[in-house]
Each structure stands twice: as structure tokens, then as C-alpha cells.
PLY file of the C-alpha trace (Angstrom):
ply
format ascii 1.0
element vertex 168
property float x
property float y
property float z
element edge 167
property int vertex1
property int vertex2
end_header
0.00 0.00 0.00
3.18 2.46 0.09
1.72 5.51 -1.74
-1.49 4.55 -1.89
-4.54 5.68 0.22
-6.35 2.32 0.35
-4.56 0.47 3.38
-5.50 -2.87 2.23
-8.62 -4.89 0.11
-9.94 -7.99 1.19
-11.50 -10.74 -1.53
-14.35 -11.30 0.75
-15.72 -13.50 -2.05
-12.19 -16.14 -1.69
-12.68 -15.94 2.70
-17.01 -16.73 1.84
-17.60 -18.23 -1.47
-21.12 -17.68 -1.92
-20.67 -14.02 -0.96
-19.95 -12.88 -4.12
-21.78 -12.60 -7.36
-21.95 -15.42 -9.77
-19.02 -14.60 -12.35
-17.44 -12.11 -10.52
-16.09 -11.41 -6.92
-16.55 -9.26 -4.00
-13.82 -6.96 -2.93
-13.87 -5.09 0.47
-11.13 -1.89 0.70
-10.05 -0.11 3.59
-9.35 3.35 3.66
-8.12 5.53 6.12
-7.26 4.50 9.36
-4.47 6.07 11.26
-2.09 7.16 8.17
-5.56 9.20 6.59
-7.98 9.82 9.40
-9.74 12.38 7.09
-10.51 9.63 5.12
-13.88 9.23 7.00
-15.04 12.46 6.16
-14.86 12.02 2.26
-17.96 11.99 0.47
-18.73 8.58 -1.24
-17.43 9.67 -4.80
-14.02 10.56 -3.67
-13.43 7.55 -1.67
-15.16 5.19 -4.63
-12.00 7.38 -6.48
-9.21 6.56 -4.08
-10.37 2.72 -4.11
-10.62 2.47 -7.78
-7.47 4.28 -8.30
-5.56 2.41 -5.83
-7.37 -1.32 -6.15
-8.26 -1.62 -9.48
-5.21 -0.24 -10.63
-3.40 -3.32 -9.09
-6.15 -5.80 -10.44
-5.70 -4.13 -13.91
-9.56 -3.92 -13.78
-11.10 -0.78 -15.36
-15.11 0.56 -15.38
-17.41 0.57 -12.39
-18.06 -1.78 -9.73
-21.95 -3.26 -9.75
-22.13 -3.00 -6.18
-21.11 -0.03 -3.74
-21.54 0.14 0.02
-19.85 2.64 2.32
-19.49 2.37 5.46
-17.20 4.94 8.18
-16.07 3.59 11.28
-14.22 6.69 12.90
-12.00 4.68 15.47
-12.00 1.27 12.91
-9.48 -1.75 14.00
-5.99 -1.07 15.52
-3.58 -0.27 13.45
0.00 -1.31 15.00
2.75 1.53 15.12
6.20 1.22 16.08
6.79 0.34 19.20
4.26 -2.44 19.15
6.83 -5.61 19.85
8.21 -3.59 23.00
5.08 -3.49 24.08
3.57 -6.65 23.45
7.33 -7.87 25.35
6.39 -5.48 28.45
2.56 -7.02 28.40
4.17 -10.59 28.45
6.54 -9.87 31.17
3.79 -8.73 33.19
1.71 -11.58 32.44
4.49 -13.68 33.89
4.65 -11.86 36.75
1.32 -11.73 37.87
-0.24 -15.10 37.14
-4.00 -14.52 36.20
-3.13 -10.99 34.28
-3.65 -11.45 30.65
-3.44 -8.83 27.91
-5.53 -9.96 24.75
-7.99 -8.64 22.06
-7.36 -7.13 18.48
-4.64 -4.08 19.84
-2.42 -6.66 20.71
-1.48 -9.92 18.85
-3.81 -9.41 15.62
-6.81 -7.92 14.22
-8.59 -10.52 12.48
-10.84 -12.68 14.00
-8.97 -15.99 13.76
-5.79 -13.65 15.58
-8.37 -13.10 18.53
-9.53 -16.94 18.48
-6.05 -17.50 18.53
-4.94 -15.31 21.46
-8.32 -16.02 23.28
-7.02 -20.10 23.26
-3.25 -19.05 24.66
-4.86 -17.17 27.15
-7.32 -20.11 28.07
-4.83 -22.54 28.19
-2.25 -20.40 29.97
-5.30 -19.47 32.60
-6.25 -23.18 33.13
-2.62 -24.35 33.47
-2.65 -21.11 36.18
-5.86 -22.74 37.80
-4.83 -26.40 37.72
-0.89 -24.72 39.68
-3.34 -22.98 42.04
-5.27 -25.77 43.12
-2.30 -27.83 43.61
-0.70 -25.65 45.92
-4.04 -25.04 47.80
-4.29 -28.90 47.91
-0.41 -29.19 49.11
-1.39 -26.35 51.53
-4.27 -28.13 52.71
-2.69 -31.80 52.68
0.27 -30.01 54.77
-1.91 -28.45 57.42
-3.78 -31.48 57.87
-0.52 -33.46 58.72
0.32 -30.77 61.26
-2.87 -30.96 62.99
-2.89 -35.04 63.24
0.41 -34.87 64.51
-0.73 -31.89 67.12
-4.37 -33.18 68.02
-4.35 -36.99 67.57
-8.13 -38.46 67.56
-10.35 -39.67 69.68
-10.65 -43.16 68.26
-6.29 -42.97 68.11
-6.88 -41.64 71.30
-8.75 -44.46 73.03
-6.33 -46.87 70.76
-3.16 -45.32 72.45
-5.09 -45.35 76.07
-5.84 -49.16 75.55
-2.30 -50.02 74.64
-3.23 -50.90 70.82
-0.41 -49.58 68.20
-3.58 -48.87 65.48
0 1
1 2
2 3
3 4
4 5
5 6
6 7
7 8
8 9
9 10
10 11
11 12
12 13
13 14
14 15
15 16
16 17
17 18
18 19
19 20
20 21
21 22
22 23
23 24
24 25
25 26
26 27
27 28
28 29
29 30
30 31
31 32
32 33
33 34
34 35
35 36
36 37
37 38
38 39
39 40
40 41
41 42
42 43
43 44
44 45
45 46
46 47
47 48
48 49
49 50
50 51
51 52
52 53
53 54
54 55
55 56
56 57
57 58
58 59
59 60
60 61
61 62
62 63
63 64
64 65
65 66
66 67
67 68
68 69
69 70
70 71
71 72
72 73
73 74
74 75
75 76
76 77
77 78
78 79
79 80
80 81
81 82
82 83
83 84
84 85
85 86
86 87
87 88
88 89
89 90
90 91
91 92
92 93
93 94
94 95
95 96
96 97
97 98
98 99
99 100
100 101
101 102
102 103
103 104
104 105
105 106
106 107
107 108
108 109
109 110
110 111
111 112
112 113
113 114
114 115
115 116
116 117
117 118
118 119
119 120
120 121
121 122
122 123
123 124
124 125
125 126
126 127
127 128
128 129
129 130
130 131
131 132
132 133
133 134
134 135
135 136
136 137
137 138
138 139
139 140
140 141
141 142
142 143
143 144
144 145
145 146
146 147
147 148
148 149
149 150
150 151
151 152
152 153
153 154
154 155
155 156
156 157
157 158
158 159
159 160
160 161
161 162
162 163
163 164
164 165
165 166
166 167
């Protein structure tokens, strides 16, 4: 996209097959974002214009597209600047240092959907490994304190077994 308006086009029609027209395909562009915020403000003929400049000038494709639909999202998905690997390295060091703190959704580790199923499964398997540590040192804990308290307080019935001379 270097000199180019349209950050990136997506052949919806390729990702869903049967969301395209018969014979031809279905092409979602992005313009905008945080290299042309006044992109959103564009009326629908100059943005159609940027698109079909930038897009169909790659595609070689040339007259009008059958369908149009515009649609401005002022704050649309993240876009990463630099910087972004030192922080994603400063969000993992935390999450290492505070077992249970997790750091996930599209501003970190991917914008597209299957990058957030993605994340949301490292984080669920990282959280359950934290549970299943947890519990085992709460059952240790447990298991420990128990020990102390049958050596401190023996029971009645070892009580009454010790009384009678028994070695149960």
C-alpha cells in the first residue's frame, strides 16, 4: 500500500464463497485508518476514487463496480505503530509476573478474527494451566496443614487406641 490511500482490500468473495456474485467477486477496501484519518469524512465519490485508483489499478480492472456500500467507522481496527513488539514484550513480562493478568484482544497480537480466536485459546490454556498450579498448591497447603494438625491433636478413636495399649 506504500503511496497509496487504500490500506488494504480484502476478496471477501475467496474468505465466503457464496458471498460474491456469480461470475465475478466481492472486494472489500479499507481506507483511512491512522495514516488518513480524514478519510472518513470524504464523500462517497471521492473515496469510490481513491479505491478504484488504488485497487483496481493493481487488479488491472477498469469501469465501475456493480455494487457499492460505504461504510465509516471513525475509530476502525488497531492499526499497529512502532513500538508495538516492545510493548507486546512489556505485556508478556507482566503476564508472567502476575499469574492470572492477561493482555488480549485485536490491539495486541492481531486484528482478524482468527488472531483473537487465537490469542483467546493461549490465554485459556495459559489461565487453566494457572488454575490447575493454584489448586495444587491449595491442595499441598491443605494436605500439609492437615498433617500438622494429626500430629498436634491426635483423635479420639487414636486416642482411646493409644489409652488401651493398641499400636492402630
Amino acid at each position: 500500500t506504500e503511496g497509496r490511500e487504500t490500506l488494504g482490500c480484502l476478496w471477501t468473495s475467496s474468505i465466503f464463497p457464496d458471498a460474491g456474485p456469480e461470475g465475478g467477486v466481492l472486494l472489500r477496501a479499507m481506507v483511512g485508518g491512522a495514516r488518513y484519518p480524514n478519510a472518513v469524512d470524504l464523500d462517497d465519490e471521492q473515496l469510490l476514487s481513491i479505491v478504484k485508483r488504488d485497487v483496481f489499478d493493481m487488479l488491472g480492472a477498469s469501469g465501475s463496480p456493480d455494487l457499492v456500500r460505504i461504510f465509516r467507522h471513525r475509530r476502525g481496527i488497531p492499526q499497529y505503530g512502532l513500538g508495538h513488539g516492545a510493548l507486546l514484550r512489556a505485556a508478556d513480562a507482566a503476564e508472567l509476573a502476575h499469574p492470572g493478568l492477561y493482555f488480549t484482544g485485536s490491539a495486541f497480537r492481531g486484528v482478524a478474527m482468527i488472531d483473537c480466536v487465537a490469542d483467546g485459546r493461549r490465554v485459556t490454556a495459559s489461565s487453566a494451566r494457572t488454575a490447575i498450579a493454584q489448586s495444587m498448591v491449595m491442595a499441598l497447603s491443605v494436605t500439609a496443614r492437615q498433617c500438622a494438625l494429626a500430629k498436634r491433636e491426635p483423635s479420639p478413636a487414636a486416642r482411646a487406641a493409644s489409652a488401651a495399649g493398641s499400636t492402630t
